[in-house]
C-alpha positions in Angstrom: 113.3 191.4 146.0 114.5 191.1 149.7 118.1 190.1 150.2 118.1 187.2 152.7 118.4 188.0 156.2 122.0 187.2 158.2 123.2 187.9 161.7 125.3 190.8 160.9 123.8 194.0 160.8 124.1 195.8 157.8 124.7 199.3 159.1 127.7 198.2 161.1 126.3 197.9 164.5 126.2 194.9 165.8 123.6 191.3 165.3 120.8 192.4 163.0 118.3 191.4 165.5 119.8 193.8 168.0 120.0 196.9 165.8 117.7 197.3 163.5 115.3 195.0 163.2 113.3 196.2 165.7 112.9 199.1 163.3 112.4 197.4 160.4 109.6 195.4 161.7 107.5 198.4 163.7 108.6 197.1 167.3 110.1 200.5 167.8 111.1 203.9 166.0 114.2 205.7 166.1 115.3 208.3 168.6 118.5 209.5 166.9 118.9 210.7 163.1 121.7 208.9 163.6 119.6 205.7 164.3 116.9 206.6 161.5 120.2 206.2 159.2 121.5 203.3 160.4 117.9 201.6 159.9 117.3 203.1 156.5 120.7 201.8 155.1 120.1 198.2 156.4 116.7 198.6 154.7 118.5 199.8 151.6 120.7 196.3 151.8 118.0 194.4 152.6 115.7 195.5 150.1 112.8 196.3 152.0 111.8 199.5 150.0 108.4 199.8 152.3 110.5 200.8 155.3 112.7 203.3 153.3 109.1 204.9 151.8 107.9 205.1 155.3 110.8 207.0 157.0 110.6 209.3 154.3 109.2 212.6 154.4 105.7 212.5 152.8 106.9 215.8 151.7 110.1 214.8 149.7 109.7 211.2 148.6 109.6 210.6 145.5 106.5 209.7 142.9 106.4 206.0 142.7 109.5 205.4 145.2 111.4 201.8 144.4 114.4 199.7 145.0 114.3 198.5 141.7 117.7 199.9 140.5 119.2 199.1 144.1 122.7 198.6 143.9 124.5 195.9 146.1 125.3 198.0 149.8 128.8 196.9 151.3 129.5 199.5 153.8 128.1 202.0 155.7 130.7 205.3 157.2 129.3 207.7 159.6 131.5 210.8 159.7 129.2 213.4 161.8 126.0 213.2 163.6 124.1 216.2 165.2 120.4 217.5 166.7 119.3 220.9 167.2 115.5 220.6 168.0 113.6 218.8 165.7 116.1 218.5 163.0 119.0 216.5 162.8 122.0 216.2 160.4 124.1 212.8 159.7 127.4 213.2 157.3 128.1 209.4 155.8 129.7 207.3 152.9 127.9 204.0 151.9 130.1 201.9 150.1 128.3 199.6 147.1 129.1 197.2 144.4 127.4 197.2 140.4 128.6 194.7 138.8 132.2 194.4 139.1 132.8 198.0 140.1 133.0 199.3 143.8 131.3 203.0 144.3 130.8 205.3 147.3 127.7 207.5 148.0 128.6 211.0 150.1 126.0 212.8 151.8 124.7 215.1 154.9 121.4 213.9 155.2 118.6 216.1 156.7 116.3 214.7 159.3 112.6 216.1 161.0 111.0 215.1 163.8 107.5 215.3 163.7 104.9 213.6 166.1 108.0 212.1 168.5 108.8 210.1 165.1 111.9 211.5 162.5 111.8 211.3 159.1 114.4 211.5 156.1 113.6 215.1 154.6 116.7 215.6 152.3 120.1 215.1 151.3 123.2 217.0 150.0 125.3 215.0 147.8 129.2 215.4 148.7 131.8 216.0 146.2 
């Protein structure tokens, strides 16, 4: 179910309707990794599991992709973002909440660029 929509951005960057709605609703894609994060994170908060299939890698998404085990998002860190080509990197924490306990996801994310458009391809968990 979608969360309901506020003025805040979930990814930290500003009035939702700035960032990344734009994404979210197909006005524009993502020209950054960095960006493609950032957008898949607020779609993760939001809910809105058809954006998070679609910026997914036809390659690596899951069989039967859903948010139906989607924790509560609180946060999202960015500690290093880089390009080289068509691929891209972004190092982040995402902060979230089940129940009454307070967790943090670490990864490096890997990105492709395919068409002009990037894609989530894979990510290395951080220990």
């Amino acid at each position: 179910m979608n969360k309901p929509l506020g003025k805040k951005c979930p990814c930290g960057g500003g009035k939702y309707a700035k960032c990344c709605e734009r994404f979210h609703l197909g006005k524009s894609l993502p020209r950054t990794p960095e960006e493609l994060m950032r957008s898949r994170y607020s779609a993760y908060a939001r809910g809105l599991a058809y954006y998070v299939a679609a910026s997914w890698h036809p390659s690596t998404l899951p069989p039967g992709f859903s948010l139906d085990d989607n924790p509560q998002w609180l946060q999202l860190q960015l500690i290093a973002t880089g390009t080289h080509g068509n691929r891209g990197y972004v190092h982040f924490k995402a902060y979230f909440q089940i129940d009454d306990d307070i967790g943090v996801m670490e990864e490096q994310s890997h990105f492709i660029r395919e068409n002009n458009r990037w894609y989530y391809l894979d990510g290395e968990v951080q220990e």
